[in-house]
C-alpha positions in Angstrom: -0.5 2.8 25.6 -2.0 3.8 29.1 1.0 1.5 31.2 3.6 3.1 29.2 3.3 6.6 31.3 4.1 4.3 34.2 7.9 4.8 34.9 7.8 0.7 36.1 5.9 -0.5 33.3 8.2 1.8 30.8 11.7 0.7 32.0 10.6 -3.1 31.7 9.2 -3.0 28.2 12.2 -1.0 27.3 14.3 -3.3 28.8 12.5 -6.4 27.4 12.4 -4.5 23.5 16.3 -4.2 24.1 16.8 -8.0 25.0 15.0 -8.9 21.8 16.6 -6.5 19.9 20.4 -8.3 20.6 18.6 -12.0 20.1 17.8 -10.6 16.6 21.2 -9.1 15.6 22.8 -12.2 16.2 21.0 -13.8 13.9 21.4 -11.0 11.5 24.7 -10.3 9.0 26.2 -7.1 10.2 25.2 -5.1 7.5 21.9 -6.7 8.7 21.8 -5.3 12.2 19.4 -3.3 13.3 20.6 0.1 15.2 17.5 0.6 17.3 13.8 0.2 17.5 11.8 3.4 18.0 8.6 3.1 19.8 5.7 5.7 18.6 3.1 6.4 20.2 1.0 7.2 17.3 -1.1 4.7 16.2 -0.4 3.2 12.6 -4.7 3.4 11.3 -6.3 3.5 7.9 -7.5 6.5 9.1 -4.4 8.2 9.3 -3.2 6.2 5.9 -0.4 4.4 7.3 -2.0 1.1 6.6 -4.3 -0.1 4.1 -7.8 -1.4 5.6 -6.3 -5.0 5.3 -3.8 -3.8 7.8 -0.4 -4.1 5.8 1.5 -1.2 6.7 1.9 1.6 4.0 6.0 1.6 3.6 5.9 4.7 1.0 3.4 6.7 4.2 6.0 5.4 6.9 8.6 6.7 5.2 7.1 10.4 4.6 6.2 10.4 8.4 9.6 9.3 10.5 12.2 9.8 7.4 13.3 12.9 9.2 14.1 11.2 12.3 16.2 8.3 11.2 19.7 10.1 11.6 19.0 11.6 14.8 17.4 8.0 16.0 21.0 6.5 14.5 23.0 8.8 15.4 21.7 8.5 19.5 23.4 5.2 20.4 20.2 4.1 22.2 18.8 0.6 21.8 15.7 1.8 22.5 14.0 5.3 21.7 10.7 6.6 22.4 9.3 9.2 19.8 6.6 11.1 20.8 3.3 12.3 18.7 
């Protein structure tokens, strides 16, 4: 989290996240393909109920947090997007 505020640091994970994002849509269908991948900067803890305390992520709890977001996130054209908290 702390080398994402630097501008270098940011521009070559986003870079890197955008790179793997195109190897995995070739291998995908195109009704497959992933749009984007959104990088939060909250973190996904049993505490805050997005995972369970064997750490599998909590779809239903995903869902009710960024549901609200998914148009605007498709809708953007960006490979990569960074939501903040």
């Amino acid at each position: 989290m702390a080398r994402i505020t630097d501008p270098a640091a940011r521009t070559e994970l986003q870079t890197s996240l955008g790179e793997h994002l195109n190897t995995i849509n070739q291998t995908l269908d195109p009704h497959e393909q992933l749009k984007c991948l959104v990088v939060v900067t909250t973190a996904w803890t049993v505490d805050n109920d997005l995972i369970t305390p064997t750490f599998k992520v909590k779809r239903n709890r995903i869902e009710d947090a960024y549901a609200r977001h998914y148009e605007r996130w498709e809708s953007s054209n960006q490979k990569v997007i960074w939501e903040a908290a």
